[in-house]
PAZA-99727 format. One line per field, with one value per atom (N, C-alpha, C): residue number from 1; atom name; z, x, y. Coordinates in steps of 0.2 Angstrom, whole numbers, plus 5000, padded with zeros to 4 digits. Layout:
REM residues N
resi = NUM_...
name = CA_...
pz = Z_...
px = X_...
py = Y_...
END
This chain:
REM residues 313
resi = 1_1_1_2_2_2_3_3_3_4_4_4_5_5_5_6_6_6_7_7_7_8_8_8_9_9_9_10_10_10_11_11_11_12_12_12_13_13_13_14_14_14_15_15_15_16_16_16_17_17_17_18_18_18_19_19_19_20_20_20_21_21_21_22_22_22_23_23_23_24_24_24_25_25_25_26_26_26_27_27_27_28_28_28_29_29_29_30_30_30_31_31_31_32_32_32_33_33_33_34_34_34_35_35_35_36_36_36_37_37_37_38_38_38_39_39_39_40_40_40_41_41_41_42_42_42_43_43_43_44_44_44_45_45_45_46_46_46_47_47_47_48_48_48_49_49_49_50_50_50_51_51_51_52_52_52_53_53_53_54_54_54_55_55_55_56_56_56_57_57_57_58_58_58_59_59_59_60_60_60_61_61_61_62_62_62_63_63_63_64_64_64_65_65_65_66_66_66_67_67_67_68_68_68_69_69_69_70_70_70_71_71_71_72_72_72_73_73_73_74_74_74_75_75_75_76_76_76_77_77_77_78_78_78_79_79_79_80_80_80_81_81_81_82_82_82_83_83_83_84_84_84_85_85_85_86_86_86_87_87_87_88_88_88_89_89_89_90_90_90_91_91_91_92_92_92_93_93_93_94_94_94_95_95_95_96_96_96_97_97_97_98_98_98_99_99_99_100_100_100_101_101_101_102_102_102_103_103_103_104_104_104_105_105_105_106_106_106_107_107_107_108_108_108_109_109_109_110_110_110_111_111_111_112_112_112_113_113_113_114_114_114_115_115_115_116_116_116_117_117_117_118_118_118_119_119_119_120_120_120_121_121_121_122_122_122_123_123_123_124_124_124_125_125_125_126_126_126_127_127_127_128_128_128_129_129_129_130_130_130_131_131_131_132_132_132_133_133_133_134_134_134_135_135_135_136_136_136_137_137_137_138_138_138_139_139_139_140_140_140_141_141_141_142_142_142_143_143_143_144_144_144_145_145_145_146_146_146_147_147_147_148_148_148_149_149_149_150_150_150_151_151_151_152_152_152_153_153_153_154_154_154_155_155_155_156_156_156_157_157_157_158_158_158_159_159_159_160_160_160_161_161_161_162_162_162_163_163_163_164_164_164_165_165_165_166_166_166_167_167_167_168_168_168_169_169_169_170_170_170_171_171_171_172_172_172_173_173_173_174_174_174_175_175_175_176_176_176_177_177_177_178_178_178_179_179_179_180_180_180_181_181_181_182_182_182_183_183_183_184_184_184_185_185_185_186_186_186_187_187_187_188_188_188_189_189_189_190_190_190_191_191_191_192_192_192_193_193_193_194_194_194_195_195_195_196_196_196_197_197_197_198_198_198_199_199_199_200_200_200_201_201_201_202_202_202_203_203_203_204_204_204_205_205_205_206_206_206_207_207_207_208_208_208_209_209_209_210_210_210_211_211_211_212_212_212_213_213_213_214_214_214_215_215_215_216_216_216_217_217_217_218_218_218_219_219_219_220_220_220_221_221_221_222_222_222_223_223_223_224_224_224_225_225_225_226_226_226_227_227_227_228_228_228_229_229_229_230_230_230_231_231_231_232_232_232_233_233_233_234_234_234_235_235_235_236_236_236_237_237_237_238_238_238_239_239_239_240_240_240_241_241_241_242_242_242_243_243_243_244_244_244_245_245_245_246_246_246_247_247_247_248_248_248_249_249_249_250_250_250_251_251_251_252_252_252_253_253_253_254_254_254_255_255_255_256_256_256_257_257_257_258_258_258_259_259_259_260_260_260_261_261_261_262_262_262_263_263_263_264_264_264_265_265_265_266_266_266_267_267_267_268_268_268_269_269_269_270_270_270_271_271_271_272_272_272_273_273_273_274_274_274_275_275_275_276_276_276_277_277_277_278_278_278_279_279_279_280_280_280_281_281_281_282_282_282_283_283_283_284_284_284_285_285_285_286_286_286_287_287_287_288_288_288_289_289_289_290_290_290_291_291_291_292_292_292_293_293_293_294_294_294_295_295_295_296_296_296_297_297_297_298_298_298_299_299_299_300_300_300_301_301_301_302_302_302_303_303_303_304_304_304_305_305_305_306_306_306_307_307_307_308_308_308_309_309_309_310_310_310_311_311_311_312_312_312_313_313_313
name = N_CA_C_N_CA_C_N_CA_C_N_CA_C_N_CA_C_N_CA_C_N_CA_C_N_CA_C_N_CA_C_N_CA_C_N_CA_C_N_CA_C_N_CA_C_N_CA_C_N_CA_C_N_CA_C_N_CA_C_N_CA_C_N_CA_C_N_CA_C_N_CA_C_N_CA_C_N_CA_C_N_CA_C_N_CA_C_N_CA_C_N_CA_C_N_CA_C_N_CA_C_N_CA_C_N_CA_C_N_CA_C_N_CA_C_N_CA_C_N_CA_C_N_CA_C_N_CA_C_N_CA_C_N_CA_C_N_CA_C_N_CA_C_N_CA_C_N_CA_C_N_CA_C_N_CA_C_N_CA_C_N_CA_C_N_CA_C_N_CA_C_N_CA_C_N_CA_C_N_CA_C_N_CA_C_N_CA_C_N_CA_C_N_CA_C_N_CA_C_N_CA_C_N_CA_C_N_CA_C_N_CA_C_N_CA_C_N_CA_C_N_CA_C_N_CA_C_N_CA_C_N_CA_C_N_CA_C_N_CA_C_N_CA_C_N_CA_C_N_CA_C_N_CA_C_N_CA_C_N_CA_C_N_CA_C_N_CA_C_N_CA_C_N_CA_C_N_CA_C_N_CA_C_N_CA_C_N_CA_C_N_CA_C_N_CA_C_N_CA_C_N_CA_C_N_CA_C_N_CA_C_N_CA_C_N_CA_C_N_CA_C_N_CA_C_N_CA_C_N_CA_C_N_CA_C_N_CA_C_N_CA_C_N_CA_C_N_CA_C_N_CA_C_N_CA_C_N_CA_C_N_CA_C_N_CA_C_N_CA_C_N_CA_C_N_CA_C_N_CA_C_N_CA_C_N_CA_C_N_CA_C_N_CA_C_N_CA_C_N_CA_C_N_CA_C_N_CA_C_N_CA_C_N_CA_C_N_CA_C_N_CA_C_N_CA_C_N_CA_C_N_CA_C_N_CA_C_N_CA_C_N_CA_C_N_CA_C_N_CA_C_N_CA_C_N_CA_C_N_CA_C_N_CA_C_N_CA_C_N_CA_C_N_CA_C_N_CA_C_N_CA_C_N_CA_C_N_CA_C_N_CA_C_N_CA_C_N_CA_C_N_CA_C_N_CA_C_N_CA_C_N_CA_C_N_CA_C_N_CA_C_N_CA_C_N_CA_C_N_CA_C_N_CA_C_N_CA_C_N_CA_C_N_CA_C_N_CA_C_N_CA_C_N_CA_C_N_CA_C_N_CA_C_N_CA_C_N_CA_C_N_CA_C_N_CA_C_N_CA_C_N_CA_C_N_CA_C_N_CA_C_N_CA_C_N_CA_C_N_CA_C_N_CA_C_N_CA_C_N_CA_C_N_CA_C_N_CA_C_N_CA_C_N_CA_C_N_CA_C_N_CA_C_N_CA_C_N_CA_C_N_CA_C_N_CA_C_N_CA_C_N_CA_C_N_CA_C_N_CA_C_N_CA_C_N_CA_C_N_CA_C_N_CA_C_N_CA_C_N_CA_C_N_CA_C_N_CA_C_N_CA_C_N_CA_C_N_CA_C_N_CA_C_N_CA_C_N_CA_C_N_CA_C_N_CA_C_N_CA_C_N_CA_C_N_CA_C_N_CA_C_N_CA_C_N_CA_C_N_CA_C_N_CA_C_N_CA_C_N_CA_C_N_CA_C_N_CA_C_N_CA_C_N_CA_C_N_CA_C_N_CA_C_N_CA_C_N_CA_C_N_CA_C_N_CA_C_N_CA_C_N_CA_C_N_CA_C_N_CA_C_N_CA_C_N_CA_C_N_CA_C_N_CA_C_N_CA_C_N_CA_C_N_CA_C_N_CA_C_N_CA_C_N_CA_C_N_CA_C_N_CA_C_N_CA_C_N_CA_C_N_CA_C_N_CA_C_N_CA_C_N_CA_C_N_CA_C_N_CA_C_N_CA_C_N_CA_C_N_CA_C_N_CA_C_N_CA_C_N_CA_C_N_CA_C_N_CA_C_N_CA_C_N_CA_C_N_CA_C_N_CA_C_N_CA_C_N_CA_C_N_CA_C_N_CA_C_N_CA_C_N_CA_C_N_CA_C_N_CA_C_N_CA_C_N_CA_C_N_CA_C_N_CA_C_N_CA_C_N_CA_C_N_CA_C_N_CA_C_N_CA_C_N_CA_C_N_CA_C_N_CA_C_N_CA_C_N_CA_C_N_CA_C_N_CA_C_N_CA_C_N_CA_C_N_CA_C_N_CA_C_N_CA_C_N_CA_C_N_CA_C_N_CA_C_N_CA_C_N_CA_C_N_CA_C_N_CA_C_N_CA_C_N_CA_C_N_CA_C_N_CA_C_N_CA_C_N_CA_C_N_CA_C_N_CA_C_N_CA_C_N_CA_C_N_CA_C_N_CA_C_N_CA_C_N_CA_C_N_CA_C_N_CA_C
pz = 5254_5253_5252_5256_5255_5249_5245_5243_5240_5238_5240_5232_5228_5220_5220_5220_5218_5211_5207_5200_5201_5195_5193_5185_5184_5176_5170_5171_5163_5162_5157_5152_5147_5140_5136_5135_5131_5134_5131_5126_5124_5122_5123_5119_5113_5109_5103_5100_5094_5092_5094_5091_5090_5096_5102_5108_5111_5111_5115_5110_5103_5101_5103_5107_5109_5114_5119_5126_5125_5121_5123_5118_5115_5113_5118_5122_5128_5133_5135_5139_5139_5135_5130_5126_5127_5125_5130_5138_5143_5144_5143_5146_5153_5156_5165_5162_5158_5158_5153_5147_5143_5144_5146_5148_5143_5137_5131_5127_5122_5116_5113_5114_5111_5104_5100_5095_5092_5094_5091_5095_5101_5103_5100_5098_5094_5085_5084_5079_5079_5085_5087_5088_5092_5095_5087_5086_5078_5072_5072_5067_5070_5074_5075_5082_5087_5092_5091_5089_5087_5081_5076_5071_5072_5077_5077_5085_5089_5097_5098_5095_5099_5096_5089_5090_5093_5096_5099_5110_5110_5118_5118_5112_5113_5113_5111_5110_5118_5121_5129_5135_5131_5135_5135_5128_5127_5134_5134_5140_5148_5149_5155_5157_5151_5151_5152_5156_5161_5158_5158_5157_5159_5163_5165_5162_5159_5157_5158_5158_5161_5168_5169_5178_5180_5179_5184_5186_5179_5180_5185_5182_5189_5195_5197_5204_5207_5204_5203_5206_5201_5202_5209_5209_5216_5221_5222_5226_5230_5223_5225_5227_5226_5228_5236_5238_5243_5249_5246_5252_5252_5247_5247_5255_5255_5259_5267_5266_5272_5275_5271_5271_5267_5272_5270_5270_5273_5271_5267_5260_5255_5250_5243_5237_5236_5233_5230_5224_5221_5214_5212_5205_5203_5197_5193_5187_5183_5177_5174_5173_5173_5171_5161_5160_5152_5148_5150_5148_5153_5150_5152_5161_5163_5166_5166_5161_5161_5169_5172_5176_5175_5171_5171_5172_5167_5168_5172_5177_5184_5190_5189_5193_5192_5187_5184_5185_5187_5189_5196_5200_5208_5212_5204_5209_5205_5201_5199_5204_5209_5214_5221_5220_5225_5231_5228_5231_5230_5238_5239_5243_5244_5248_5247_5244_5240_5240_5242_5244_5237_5234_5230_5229_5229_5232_5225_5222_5218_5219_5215_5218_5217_5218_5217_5224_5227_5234_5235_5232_5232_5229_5228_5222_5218_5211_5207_5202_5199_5195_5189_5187_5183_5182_5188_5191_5195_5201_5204_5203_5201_5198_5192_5187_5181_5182_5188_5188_5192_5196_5199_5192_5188_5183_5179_5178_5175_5182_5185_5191_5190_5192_5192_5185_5179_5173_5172_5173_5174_5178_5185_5189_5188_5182_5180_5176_5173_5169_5173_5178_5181_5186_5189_5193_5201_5201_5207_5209_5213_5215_5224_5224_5231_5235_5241_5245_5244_5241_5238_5244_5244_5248_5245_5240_5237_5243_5240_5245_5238_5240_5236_5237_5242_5244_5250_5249_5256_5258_5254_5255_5265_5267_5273_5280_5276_5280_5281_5289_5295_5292_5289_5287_5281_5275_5269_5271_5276_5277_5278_5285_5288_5284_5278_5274_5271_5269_5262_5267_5273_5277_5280_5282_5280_5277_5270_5263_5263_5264_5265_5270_5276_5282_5280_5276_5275_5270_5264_5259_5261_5267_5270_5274_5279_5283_5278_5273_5270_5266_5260_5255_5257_5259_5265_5259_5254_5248_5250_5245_5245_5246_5244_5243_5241_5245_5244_5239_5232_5227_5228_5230_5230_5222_5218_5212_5211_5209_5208_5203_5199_5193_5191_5188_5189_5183_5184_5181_5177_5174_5170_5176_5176_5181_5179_5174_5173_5178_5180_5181_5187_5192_5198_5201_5194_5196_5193_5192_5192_5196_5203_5207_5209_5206_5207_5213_5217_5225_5223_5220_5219_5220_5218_5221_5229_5231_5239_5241_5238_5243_5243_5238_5236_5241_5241_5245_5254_5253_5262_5264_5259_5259_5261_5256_5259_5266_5268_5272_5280_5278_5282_5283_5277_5276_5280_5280_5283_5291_5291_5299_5302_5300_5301_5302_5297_5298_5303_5304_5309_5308_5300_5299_5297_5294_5293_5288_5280_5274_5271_5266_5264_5257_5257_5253_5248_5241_5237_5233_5230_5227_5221_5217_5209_5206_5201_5194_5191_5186_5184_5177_5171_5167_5162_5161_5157_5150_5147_5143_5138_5132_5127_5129_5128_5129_5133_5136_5141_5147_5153_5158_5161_5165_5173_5177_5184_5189_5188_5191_5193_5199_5202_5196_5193_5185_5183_5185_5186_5189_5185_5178_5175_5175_5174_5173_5180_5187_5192_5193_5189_5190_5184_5179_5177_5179_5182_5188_5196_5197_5203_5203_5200_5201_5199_5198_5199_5206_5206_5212_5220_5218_5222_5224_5223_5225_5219_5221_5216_5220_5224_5225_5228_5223_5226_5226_5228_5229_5227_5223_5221_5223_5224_5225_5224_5220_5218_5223_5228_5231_5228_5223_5218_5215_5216_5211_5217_5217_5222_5219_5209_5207_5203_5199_5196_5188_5184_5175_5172_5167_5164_5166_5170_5173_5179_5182_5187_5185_5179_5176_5172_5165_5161_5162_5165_5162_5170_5175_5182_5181_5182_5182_5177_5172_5165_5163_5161_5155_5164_5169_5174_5175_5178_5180_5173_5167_5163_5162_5162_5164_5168_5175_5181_5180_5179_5178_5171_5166_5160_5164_5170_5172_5177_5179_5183_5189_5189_5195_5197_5202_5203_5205_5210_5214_5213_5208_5210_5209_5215_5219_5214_5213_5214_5217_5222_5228_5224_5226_5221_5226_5222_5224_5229_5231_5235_5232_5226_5222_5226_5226_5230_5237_5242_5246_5253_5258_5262_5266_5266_5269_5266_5259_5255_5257_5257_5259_5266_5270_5277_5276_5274_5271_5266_5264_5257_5266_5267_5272_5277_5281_5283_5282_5276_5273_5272_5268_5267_5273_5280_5288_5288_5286_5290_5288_5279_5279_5281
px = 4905_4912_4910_4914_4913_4918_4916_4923_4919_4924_4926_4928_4925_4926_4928_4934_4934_4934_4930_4927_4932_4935_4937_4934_4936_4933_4935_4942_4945_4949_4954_4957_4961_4963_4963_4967_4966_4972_4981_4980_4986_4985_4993_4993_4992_4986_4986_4979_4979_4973_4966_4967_4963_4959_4964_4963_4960_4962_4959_4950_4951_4944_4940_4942_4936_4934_4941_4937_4932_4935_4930_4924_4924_4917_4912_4915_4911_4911_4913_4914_4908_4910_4905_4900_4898_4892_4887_4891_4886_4882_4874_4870_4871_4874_4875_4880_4885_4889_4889_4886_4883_4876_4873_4865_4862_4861_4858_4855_4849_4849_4850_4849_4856_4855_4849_4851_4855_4855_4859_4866_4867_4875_4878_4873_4877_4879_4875_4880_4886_4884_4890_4896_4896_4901_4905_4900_4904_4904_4904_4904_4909_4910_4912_4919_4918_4923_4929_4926_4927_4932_4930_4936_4941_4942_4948_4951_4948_4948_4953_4952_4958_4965_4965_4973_4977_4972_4975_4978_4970_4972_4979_4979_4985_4990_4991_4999_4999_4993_4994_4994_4992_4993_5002_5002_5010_5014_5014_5017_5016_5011_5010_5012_5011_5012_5019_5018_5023_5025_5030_5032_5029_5025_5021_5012_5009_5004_5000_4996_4991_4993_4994_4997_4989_4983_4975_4976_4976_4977_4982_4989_4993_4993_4990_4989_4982_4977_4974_4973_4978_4980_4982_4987_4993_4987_4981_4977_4974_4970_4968_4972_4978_4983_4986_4986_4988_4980_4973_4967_4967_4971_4969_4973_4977_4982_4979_4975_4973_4966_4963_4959_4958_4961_4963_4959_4951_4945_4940_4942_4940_4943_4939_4941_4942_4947_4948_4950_4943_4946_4943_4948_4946_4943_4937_4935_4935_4935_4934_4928_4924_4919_4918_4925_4923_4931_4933_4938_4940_4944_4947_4950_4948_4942_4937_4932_4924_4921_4917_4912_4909_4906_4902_4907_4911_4919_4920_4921_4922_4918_4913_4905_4906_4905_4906_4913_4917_4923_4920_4919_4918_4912_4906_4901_4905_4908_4911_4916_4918_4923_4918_4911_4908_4907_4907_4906_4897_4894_4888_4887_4891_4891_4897_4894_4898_4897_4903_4905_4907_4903_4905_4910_4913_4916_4920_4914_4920_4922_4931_4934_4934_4929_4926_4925_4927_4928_4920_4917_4913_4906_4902_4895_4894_4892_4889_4888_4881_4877_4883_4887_4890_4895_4899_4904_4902_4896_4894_4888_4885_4877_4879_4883_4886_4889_4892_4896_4891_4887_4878_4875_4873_4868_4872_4881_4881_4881_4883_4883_4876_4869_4862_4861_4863_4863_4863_4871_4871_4868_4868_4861_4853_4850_4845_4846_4852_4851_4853_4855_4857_4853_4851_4849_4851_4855_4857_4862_4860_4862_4863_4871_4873_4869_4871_4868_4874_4871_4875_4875_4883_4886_4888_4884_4886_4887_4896_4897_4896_4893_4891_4896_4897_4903_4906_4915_4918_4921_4918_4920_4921_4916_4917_4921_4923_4926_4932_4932_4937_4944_4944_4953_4953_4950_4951_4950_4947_4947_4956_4957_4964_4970_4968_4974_4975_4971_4972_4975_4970_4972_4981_4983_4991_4994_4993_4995_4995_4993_4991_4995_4997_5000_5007_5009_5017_5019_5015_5016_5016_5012_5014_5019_5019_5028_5034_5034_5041_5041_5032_5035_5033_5028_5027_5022_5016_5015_5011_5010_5004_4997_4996_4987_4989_4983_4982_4976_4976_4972_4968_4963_4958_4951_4956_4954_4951_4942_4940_4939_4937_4934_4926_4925_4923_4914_4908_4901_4900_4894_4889_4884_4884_4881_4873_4869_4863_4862_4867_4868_4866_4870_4867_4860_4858_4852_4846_4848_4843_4844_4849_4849_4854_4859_4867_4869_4870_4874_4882_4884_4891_4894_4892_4895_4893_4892_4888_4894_4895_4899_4905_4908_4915_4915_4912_4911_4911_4909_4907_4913_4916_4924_4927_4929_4935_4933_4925_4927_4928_4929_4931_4940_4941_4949_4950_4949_4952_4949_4945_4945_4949_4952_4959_4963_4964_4971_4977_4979_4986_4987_4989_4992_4985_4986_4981_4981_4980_4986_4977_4979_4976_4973_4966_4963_4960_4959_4953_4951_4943_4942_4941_4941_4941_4937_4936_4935_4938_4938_4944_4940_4944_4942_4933_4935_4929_4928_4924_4922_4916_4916_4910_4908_4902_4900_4896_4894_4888_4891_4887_4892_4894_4901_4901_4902_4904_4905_4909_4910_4915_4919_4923_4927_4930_4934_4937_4945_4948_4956_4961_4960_4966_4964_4958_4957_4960_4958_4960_4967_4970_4978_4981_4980_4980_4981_4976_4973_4979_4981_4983_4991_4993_5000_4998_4995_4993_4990_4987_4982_4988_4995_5002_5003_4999_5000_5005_5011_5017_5018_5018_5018_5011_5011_5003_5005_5000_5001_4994_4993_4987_4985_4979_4977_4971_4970_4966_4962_4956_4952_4949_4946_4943_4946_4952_4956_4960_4959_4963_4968_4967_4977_4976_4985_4986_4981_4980_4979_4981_4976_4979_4976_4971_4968_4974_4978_4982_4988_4991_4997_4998_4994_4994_4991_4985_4979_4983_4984_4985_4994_4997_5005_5009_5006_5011_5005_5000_4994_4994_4991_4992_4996_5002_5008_5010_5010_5014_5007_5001_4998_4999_5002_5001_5009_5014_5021_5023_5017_5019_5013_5011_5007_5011_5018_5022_5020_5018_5019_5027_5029_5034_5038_5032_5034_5026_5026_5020_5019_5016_5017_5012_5011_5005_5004_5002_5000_4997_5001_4999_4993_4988_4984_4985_4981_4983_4989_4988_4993_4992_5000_4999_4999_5000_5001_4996_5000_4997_4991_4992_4985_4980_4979_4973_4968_4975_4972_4970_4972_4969_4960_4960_4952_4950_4953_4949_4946_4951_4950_4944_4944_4940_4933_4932_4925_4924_4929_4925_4923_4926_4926_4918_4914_4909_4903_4906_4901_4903
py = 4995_4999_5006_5011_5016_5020_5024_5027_5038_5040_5047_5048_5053_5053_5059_5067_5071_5074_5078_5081_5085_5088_5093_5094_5101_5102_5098_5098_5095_5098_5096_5099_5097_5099_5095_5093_5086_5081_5082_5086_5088_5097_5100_5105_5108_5105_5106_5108_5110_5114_5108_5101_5095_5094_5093_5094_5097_5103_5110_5110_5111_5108_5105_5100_5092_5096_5099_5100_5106_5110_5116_5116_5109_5107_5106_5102_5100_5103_5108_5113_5119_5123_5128_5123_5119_5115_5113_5116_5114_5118_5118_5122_5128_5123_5127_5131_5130_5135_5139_5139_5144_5146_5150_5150_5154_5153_5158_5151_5155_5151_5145_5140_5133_5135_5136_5136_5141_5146_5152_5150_5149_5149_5139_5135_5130_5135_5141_5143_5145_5152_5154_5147_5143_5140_5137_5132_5128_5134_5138_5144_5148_5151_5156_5155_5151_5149_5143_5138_5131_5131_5136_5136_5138_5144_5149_5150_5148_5148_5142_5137_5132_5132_5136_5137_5142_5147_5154_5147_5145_5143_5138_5133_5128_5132_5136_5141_5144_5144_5147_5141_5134_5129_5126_5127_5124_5130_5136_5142_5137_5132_5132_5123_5119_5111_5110_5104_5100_5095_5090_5085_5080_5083_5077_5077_5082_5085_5090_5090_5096_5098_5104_5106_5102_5105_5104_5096_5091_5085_5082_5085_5081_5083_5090_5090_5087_5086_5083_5075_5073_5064_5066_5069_5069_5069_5075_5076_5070_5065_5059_5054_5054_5049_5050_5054_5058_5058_5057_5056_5051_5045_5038_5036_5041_5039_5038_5044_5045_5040_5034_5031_5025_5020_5013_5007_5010_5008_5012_5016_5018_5019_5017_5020_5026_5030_5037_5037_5040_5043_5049_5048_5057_5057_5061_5062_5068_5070_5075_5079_5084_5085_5087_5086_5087_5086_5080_5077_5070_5069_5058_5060_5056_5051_5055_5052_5056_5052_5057_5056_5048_5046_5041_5034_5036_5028_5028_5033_5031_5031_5031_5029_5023_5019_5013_5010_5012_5008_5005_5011_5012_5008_5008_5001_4994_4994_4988_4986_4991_4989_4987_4990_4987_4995_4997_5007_5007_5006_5007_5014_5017_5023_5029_5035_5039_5045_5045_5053_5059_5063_5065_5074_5075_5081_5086_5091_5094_5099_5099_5105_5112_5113_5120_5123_5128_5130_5133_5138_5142_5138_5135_5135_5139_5135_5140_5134_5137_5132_5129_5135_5134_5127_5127_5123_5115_5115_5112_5109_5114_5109_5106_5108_5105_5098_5097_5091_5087_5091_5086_5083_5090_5084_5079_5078_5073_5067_5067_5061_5059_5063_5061_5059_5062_5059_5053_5050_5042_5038_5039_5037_5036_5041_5039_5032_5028_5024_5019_5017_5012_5008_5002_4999_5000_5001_5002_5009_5011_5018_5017_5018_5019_5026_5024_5031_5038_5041_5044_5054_5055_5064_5069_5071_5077_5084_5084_5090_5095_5101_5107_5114_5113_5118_5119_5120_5119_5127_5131_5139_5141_5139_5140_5135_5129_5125_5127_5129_5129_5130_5125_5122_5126_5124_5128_5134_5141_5145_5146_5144_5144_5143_5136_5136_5145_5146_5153_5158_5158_5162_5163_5158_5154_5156_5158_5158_5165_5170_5177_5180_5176_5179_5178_5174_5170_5175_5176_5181_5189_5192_5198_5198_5194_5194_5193_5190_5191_5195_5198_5202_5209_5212_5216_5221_5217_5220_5224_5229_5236_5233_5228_5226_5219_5215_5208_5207_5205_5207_5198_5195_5194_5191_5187_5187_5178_5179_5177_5172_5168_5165_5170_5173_5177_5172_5175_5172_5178_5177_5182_5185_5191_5196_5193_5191_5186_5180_5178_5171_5174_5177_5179_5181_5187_5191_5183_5178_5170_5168_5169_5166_5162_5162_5157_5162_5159_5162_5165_5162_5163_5168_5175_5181_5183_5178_5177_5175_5168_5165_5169_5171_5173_5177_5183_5188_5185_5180_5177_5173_5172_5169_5171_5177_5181_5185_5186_5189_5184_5177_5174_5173_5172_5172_5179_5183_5191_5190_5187_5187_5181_5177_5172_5175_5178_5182_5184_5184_5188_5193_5193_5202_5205_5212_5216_5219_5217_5221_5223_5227_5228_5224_5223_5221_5222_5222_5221_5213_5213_5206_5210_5203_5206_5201_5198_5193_5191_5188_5186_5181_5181_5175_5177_5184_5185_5184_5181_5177_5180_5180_5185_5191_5193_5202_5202_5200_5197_5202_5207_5208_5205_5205_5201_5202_5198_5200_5206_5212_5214_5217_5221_5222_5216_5219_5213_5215_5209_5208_5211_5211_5213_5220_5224_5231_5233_5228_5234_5234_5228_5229_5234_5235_5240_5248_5248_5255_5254_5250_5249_5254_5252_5258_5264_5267_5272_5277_5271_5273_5271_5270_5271_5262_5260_5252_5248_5247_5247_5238_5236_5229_5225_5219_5218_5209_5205_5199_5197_5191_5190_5181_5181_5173_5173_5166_5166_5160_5161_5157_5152_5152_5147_5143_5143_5137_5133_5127_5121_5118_5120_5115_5122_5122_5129_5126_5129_5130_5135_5136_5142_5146_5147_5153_5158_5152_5154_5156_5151_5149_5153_5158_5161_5166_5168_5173_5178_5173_5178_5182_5176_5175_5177_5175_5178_5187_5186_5191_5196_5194_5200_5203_5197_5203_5205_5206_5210_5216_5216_5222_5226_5224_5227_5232_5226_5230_5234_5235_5240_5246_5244_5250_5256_5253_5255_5252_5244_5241_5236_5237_5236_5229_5226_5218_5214_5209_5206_5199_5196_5191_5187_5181_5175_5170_5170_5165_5159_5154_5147_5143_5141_5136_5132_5127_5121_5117_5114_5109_5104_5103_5095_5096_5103_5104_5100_5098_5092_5096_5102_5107_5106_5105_5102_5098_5092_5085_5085_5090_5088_5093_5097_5099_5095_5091_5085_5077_5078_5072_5075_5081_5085_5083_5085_5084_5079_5075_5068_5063_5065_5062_5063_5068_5068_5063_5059_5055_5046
END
């Protein structure tokens, strides 16, 4: 039996301090995504982040949570529910990499259903150690322990698959024809400038992304790419997204349109940090019209690049 597993990061399971604390225990406690000291950053974290950090995010997660729960989560479900569709000889599911359904309970659902051949697919568009080798060392994790081991498809990245190009591409050309904005702002999930200079591709692919997306294109708008989602003191990628929206009325670009490539459902990154914390940067800067180009979500273009890839195993 063959089946098809999509990873995403997580999120906490409710909007509250308790909550928000579990996940970003486990989140900021993964190596790949903190890459310093453990014993100095296990103080920082439980001394300095962990006491006072989860009740500032819950108050940002309450501004973005649904009736139904987490936006990541319920686009997420929907995503899975929507490829199972398209393959009626395969199981489809979906895991967390640092919240419910953890990685391992669902490995272990999927040989319990009889899944000798598995396709493993996270939704991260671009690689990076941080995001995709994270969710590799726990799948290999739990396969160290176990007797049997399906033949196992880890996709690593679909930045430059065909379809995922063309969707965003799509998404770009609809948003010029009707709003007709100054700059197409190009804003990343953004790493640690360290991470790179060790070898993480990720400002590669980002870079090699868009400049696929821009060669799809129909219209011809203008563009900048950014970063986005800076975290401690550490440098990072730059530029960063909110300083250059800041800068951008100024420099006469009064309507601007922004998408984020690295995210396939909304969060707070899209939900809050772009949508709500951006655009009130850009519009107390004297910007005037500004757009955010939403994610895949449940959008059926997804699932035809979710299906896409999973066809080839």
């Amino acid at each position: 039996m063959k089946g098809i597993l999509l990873i995403n990061l997580g999120t906490p399971e409710r909007p509250d301090a308790p909550a928000v604390r579990a996940y970003l225990h486990d989140f900021l406690g993964d190596p790949r995504v903190i890459r310093t000291n453990r014993i100095l950053w296990w103080g920082i974290l439980h001394g300095m982040i962990l006491p006072s950090r989860p009740k500032k995010s819950a108050a940002l997660y309450q501004k973005i949570w649904t009736d139904e729960g987490s936006p990541l989560e319920v686009y997420t479900k929907q995503q899975t529910a929507a490829l199972q569709t398209r393959f009626s000889d395969r199981i489809v599911r979906y895991a967390m990499c640092y919240s419910n359904p953890r990685i391992p309970t669902v490995l272990g659902e999927m040989a319990d259903l009889g899944v000798d051949d598995l396709t493993i697919i996270p939704l991260y568009p671009q690689y990076s150690s941080t995001t995709t080798a994270a969710t590799f060392d726990q799948v290999q994790a739990y396969y160290r322990n176990q007797m049997h081991m399906p033949a196992l498809h880890l996709v690593s990245d679909f930045s430059q698959n065909p379809l995922y190009v063309q969707a965003i591409a799509d998404r770009i050309d609809a948003t010029v024809q009707t709003l007709d904005p100054d700059l197409i702002l190009f804003s990343y999930h953004g790493i640690p400038e360290s991470y790179v200079r060790d070898g993480d591709p990720y400002a590669t692919r980002c870079e090699n992304s868009t400049a696929l997306i821009l060669k799809a294109l129909k219209t011809a708008p203008k563009t900048q790419l950014t970063y986005q989602s800076r975290f401690g003191r550490d440098p990072w990628l730059g530029p960063a997204t909110d300083e250059t929206l800041k800068q951008l009325p100024a420099a006469g670009v009064k309507r601007v349109a922004v998408i984020a490539p690295s995210f396939t459902s909304d969060c707070l990154e899209t939900l809050y940090e772009l949508d709500m914390e951006n655009r009130m940067y850009f519009e107390a800067a004297g910007g005037e019209h500004f757009t955010m180009i939403a994610p895949f979500n449940n959008d059926a273009d997804f699932v035809d690049v979710l299906e896409n890839i999973a066809s080839v195993y």
